[in-house]
FIPA-652792 format. One record per residue: residue in one letter; z, y, x of N, C-alpha, C, O in turn. Coordinates in pm, whole numbers, plus 50000, padded with zeros to 5 digits. Layout:
<recs>
AZYXZYXZYXZYX
...
</recs>
This chain:
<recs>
X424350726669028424510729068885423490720668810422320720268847
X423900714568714423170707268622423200705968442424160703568369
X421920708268410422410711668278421780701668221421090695068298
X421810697268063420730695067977420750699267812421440708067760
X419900691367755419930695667598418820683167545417650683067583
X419380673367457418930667667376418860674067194419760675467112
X417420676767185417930681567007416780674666905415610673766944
X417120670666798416230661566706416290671366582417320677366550
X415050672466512415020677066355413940670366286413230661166327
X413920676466169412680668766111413290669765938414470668065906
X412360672565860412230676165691411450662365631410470655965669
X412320660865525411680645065463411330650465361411690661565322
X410140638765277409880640165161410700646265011410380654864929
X411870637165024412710641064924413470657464951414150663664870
X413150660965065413650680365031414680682465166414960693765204
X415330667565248416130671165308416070673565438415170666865488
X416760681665533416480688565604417610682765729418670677265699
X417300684365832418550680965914418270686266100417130689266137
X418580686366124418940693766314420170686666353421250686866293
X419780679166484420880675266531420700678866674419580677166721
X421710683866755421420692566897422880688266969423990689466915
X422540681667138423900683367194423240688367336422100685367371
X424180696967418423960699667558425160692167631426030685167579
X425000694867749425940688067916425730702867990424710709867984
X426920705768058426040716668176427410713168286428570710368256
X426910714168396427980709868495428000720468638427010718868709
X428610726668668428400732668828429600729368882430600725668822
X429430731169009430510723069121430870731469203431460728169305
X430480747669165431440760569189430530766369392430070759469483
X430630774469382430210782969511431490776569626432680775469598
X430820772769763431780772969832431720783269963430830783370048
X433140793569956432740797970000432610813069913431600820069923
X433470815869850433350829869718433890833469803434540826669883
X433660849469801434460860869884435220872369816434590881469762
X436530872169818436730884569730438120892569863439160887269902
X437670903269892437940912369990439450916469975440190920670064
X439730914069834440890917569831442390908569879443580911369888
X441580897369902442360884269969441770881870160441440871270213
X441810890970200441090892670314442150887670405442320896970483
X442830879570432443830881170515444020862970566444130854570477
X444030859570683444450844070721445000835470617444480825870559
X446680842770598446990839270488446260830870371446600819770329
X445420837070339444600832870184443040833270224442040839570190
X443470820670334441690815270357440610828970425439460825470453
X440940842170447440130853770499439350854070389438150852970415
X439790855870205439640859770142438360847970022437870851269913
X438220837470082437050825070081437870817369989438930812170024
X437350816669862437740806669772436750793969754435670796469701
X436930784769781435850769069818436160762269720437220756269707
X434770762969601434210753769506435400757969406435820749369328
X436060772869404437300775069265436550778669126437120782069022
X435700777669139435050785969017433390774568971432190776068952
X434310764868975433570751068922434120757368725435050762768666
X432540750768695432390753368487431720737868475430790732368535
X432500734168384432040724168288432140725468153433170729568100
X430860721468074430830721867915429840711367878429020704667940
X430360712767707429430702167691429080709067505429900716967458
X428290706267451428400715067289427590701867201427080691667247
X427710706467059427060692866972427220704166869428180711666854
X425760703466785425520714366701424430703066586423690693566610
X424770709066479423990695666369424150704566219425150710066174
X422860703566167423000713266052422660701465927422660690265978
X422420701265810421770695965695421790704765587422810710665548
X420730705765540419830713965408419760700865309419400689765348
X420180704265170418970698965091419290708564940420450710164902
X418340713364879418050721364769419260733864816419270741264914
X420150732664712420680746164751422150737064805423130743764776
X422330730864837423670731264975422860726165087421780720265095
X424240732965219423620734265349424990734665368425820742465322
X425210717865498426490719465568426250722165705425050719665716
X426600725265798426750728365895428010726265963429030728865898
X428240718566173429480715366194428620716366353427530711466383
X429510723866429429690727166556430950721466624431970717766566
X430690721266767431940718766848431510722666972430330720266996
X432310729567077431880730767195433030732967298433830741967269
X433210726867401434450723867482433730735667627432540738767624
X434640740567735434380745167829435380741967890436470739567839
X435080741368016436520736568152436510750868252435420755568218
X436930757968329436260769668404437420766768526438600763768506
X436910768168630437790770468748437850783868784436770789768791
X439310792468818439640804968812439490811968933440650814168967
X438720816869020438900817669166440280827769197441350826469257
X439570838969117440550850269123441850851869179442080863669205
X442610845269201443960842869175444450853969034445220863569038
X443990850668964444730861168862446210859368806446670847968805
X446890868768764447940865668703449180866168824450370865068791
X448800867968955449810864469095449600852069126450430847969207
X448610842069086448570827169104447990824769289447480833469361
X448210814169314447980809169427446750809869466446300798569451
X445410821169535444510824269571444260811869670444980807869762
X443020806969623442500796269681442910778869615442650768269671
X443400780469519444140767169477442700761269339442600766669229
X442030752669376441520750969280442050739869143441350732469073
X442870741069142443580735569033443870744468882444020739968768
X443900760268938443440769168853442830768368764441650770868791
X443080764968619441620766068564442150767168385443240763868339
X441110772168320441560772668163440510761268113439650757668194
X440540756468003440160750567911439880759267750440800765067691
X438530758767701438770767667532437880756067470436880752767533
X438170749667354437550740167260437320749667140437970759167099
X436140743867097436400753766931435470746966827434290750566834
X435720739766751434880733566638434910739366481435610749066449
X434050732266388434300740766263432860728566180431950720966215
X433350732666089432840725765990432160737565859433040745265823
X431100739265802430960746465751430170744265568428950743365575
X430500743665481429680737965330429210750665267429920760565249
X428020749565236427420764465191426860764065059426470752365053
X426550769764942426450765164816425290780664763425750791364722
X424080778264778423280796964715422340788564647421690778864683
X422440795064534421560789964379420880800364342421760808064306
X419850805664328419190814764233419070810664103418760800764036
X419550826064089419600827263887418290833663822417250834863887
X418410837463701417040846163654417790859663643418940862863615
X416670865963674416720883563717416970886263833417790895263853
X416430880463930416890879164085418230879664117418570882964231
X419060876964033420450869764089420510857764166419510850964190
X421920854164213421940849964321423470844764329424230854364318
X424170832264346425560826964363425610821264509424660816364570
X426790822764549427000820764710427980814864662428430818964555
X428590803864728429670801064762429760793864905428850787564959
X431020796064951430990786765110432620784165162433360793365197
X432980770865160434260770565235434190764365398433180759065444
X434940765365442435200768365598436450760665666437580761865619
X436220753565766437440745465831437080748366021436230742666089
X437960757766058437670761766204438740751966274439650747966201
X438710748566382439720748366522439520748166648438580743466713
X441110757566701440540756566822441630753666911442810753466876
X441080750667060442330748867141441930757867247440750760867264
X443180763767342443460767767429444440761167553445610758267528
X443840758967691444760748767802444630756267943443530757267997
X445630760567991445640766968117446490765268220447510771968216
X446330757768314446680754568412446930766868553445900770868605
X448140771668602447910781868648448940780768769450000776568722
X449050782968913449950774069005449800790069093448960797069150
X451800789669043452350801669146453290793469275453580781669287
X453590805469360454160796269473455580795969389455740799969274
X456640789569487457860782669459458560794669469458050804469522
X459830794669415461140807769449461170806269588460860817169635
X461330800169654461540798169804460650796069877459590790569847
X461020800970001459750799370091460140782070119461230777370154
X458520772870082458810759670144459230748170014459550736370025
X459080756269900459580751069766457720746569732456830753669778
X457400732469638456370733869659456040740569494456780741769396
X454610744069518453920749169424454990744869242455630735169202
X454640758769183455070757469021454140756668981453350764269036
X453620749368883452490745968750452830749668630453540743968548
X452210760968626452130768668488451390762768392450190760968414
X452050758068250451020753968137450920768568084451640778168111
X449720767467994449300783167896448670772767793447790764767823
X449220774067675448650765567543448420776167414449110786167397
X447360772167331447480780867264446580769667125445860760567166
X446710771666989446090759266928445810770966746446560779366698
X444820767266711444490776166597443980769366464442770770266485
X444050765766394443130756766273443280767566150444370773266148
X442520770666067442250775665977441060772465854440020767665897
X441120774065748440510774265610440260783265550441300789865545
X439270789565483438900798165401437590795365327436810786965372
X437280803265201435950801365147435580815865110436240826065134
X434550814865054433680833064990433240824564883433090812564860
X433040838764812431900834664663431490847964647432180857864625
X430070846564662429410860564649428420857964525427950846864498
X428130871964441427830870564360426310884464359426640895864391
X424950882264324424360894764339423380890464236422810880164200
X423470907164193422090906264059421400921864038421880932464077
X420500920163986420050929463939420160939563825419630935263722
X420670951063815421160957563699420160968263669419770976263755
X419820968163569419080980163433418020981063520417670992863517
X417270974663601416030972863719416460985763817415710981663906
X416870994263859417331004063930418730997964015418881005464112
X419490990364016420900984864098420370972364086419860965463998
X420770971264242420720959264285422460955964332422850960364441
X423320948764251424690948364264425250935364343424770923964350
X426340940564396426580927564505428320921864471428970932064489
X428890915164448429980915164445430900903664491430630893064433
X431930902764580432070891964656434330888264695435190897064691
X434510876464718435650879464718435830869164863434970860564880
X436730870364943436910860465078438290860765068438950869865018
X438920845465139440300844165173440000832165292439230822565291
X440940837165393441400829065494442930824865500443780833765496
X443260812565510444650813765565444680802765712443960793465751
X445560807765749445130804865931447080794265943448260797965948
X446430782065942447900774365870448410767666032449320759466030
X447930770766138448420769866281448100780366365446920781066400
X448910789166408448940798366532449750796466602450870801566595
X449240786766710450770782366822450130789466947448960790366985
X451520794967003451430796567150452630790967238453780791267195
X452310785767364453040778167427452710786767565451730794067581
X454020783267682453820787067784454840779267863455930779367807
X454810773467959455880769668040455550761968167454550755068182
X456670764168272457080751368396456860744268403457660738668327
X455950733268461455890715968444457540715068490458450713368408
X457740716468633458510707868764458860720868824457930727568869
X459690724068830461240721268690460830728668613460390740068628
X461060718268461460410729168360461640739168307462830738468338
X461010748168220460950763668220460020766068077458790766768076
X460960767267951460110771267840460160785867831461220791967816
X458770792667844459290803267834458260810567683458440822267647
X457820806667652457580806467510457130793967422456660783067456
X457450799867288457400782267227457110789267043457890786066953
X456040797467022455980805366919454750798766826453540799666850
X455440791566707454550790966586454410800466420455260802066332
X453170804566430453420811366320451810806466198450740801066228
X452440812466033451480809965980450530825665930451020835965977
X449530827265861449080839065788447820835965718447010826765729
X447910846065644446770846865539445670860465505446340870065468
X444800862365508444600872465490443130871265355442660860665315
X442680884865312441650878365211440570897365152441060908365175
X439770896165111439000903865107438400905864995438090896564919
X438180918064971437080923164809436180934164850436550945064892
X434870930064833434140939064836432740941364711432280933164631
X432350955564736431200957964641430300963164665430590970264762
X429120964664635427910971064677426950972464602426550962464542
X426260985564582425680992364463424190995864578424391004164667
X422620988464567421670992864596421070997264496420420990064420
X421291017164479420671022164357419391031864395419681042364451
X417851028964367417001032564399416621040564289415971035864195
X417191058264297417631068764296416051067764269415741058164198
X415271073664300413231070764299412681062964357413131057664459
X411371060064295410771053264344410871047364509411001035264531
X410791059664641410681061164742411751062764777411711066264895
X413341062164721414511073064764415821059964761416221058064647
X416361052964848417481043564781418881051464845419161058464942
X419611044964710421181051564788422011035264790422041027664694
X422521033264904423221020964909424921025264951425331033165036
X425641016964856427061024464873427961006664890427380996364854
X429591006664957429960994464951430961001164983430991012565029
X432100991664950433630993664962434240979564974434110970664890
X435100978365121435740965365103436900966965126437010976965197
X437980961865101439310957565108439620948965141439410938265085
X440440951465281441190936765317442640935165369443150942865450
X443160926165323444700925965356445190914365435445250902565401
X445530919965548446390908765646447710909565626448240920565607
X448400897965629450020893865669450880904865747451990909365723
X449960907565850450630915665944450410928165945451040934366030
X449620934965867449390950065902449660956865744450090968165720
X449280946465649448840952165532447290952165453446440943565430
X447450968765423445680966365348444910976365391445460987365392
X443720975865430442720986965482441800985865389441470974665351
X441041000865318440101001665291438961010665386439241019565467
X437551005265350436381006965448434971007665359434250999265304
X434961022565372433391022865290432551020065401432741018465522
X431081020065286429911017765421429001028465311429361029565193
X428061034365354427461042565305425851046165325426041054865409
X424511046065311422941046865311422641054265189422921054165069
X421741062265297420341074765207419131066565293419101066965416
X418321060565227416941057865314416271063665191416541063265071
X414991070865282414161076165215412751071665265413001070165385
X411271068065249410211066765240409321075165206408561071565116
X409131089865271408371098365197406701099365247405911108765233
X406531088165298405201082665321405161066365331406221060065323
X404381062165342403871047865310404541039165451405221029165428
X404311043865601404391042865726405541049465799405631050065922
X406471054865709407551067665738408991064165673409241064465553
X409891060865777411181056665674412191067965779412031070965897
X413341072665669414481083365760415591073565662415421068265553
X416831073865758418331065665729419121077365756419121085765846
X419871075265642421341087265723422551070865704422871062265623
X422681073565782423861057465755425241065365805425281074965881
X426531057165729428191060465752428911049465751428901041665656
X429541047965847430561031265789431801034665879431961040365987
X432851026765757433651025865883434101012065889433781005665789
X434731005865974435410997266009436240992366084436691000866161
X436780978966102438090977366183437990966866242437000959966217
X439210961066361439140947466409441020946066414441940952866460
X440940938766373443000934166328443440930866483442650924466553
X444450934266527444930927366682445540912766573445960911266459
X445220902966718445000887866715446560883866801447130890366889
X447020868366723447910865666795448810866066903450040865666911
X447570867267010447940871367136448580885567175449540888367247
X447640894067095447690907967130449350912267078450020920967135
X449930902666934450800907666866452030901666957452900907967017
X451840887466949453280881667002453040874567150453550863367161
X452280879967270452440865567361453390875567415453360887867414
X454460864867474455390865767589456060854367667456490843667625
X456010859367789456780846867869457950850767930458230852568048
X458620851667822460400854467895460920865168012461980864268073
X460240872268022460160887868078459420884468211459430892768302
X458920875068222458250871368371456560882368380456290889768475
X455800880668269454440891168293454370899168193454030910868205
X454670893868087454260898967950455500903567837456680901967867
X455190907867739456090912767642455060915367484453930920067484
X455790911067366454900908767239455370921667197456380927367239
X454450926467099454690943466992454060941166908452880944066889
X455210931866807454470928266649454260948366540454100951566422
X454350952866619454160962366536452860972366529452820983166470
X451800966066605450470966466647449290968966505448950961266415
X448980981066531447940979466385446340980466434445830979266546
X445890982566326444080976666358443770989666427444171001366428
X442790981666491441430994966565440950997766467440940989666374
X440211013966454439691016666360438561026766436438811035066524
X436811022766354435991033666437435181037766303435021031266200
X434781049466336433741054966248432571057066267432491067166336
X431641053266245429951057466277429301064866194429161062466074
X428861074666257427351081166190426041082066253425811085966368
X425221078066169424131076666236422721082666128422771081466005
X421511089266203420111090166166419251085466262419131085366385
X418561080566141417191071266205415991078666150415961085666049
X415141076266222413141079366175412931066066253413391061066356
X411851062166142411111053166203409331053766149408921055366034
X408671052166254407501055766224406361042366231406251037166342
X405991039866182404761028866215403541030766248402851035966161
X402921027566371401591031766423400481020666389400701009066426
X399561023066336398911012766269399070996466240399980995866157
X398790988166257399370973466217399810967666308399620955466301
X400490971966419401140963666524402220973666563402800969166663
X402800986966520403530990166642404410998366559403881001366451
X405701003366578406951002366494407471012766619407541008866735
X407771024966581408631039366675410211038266590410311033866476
X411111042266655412441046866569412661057966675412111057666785
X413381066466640413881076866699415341076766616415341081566503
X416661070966675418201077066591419221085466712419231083566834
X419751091666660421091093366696421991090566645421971088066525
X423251090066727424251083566645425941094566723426041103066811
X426851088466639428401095466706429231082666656429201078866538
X429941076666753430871066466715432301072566734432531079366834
X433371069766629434671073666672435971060366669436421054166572
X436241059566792437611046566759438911052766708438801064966720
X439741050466672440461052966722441311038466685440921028466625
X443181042766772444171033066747443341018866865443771007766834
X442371018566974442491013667065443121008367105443981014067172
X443150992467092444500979567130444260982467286443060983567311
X444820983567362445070986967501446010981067609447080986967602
X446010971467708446940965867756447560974567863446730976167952
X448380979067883449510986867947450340980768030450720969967985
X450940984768178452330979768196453250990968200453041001468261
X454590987268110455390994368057456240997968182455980994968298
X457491006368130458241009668215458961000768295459061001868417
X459530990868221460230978368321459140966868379459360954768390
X457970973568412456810964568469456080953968393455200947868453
X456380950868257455900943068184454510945868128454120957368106
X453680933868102452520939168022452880946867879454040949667848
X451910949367810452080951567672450770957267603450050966267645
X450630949467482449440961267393449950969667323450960965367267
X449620983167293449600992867246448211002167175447111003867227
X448711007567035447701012666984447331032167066447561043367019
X446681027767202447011037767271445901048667292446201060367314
X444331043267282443321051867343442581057167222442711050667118
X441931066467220440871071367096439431072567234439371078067344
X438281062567135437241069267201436231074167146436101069767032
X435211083767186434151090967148433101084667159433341075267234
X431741084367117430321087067206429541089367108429441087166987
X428881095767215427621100567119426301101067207426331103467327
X424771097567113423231095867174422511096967124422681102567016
X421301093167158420121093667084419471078967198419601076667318
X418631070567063418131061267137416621065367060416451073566970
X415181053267156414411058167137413801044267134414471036067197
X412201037267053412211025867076410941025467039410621033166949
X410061017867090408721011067051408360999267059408090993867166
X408290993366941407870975566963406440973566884405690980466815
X406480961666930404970959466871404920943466831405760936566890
X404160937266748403580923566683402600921066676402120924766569
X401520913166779400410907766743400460892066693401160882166711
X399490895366631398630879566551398730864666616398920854266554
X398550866166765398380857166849399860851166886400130839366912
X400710862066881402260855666886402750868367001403930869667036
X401750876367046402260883067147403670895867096403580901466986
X404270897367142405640906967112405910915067254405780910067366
X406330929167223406640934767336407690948367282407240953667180
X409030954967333409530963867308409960970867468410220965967578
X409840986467407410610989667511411501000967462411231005567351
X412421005667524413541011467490414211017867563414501011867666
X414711030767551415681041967659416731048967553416431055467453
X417961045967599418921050467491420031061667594420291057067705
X420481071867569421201081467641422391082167557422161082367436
X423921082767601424851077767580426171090967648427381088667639
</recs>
């Protein structure tokens, strides 16, 4: 295995700022992986040799000057699959996925008078998906099928956030986001003899409003409140408060009662992949995960280096995207599981002068 990392920065006179960073990393895979469940002559006595070879490579580069800041990433990975996953040919190192993902990023924050504050930022992502995946033939003596798996994403969006200070007591936040996601392709098929067995492009949009009120109720006492709204193509519109009581009733002494809720949208895959009844099956009728948190915190400070919290917390999911195989043996997601938990975590860190840092931590679950 071999890695590296070249990275350059440096701040000039005139204000501007810049980072430029690329890595290499290369391994040439274990020979010789063992997985028990392939234990048999057949499939090597379970020994996959050099399948689980990774190659990547990344290029990361920022620029500052006064108040814009662009930013543009890219980073490619190659992975060899040992597994045989999927029913694929255990031991075949030809196995392997590919994920690319770049983005471009323009950022725009100006301070106003009265400690206000303008954000703006637009956004250009893409990505690719390439999977190479080799089942045996219909026949015994037929040679190997080569499975493509493609998948390709580009999208645009911007924010404009807006925050100021009101009647010196609110600190107000107010903000609006839109994405529209103008390629969602998925591909799947046969090289030799080919075999399309999916061939699905779609477009969407989705976009967001939110608000937030930091109102310091007393001196020592803040109440922080937020509400966002967001609407996808495919599900509709969810609303999601977030909710804070922090109190300070000593100098060295802070208590949180915190509430939020939130969500995660099922993604292309989850809604529509299928390959022609061979593994899988799509259920565009899939809605968001949804969890709820509550949580209290104490946090205590022990003279000028050392920081206690004591919280508990209760998380609730529910509507759990869940992959299933259905009755006629097919995959499928479904909004199927609700989960619980609940703890108490416990924590002590510390900061010295010299640069020294140390935490430790036991959380029960």
């Amino acid at each position: 295995t071999y890695s590296g990392r070249l990275s350059y920065g440096n701040k000039y006179p005139s204000g501007l700022e810049l980072l430029i960073s690329g890595s290499l990393y290369n391994s040439d895979g274990v020979r010789g992986l063992y997985f028990s469940e392939f234990d048999t002559p057949a499939t090597n006595n379970g020994l996959a040799d050099r399948a689980d070879d990774d190659k990547s490579y990344s290029f990361f580069s920022k620029f500052a000057f006064r108040d814009l800041s662009l930013t543009g990433a890219y980073i490619s990975r190659e992975k060899g699959i040992p597994t045989g996953s999927f029913g694929t040919i255990f031991n075949d190192n030809r196995n392997r996925t590919t994920d690319a993902h770049g983005y471009v990023d323009l950022k725009y924050a100006h301070k106003l008078e009265n400690q206000a504050e303008l954000t703006a930022r637009v956004y250009y992502d893409d990505y690719k998906y390439r999977g190479d995946y080799i089942y045996y033939g219909a026949n015994p003596g037929d040679p190997p099928v080569v499975n493509k798996d493609l998948a390709d994403g580009q999208w645009a969006g911007g924010e404009l956030m807006f925050t100021s200070r009101f009647r010196e007591k609110h600190m107000f936040t107010a903000g609006v986001e839109d994405r529209y996601n103008f390629r969602q392709d998925q591909r799947t098929y046969d090289e030799a003899p080919f075999l399309s067995k999916l061939d699905d492009k779609r477009t969407s949009n989705s976009y967001a409003l939110y608000l937030q009120d930091e109102y310091h109720l007393l001196p020592n006492l803040i109440f922080n409140a937020g509400l966002r709204y967001d609407y996808y193509d495919t599900f509709g519109g969810t609303i999601n408060p977030r909710l804070a009581l922090i109190y300070k009733p000593w100098e060295k002494t802070i208590l949180k009662l915190l509430y939020g809720d939130a969500f995660r949208a099922p993604n292309v895959y989850e809604l529509y992949y299928a390959d022609n009844g061979v593994t899988a099956k799509s259920n565009p009728n899939l809605q968001p995960e949804k969890i709820r948190t509550y949580e209290l915190v104490y946090e205590q400070y022990l003279g000028e280096h050392l920081r206690t919290s004591l919280s508990g917390f209760h998380y609730q999911i529910d509507d759990l995207i869940t992959q299933q195989t259905d009755t006629d043996g097919l995959l499928i997601y479904r909004n199927m599981e609700k989960v619980e938990a609940k703890g108490v975590e416990m924590e002590v860190d510390g900061k010295w002068a010299e640069g020294l840092q140390g935490r430790v931590s036991y959380t029960l679950q």
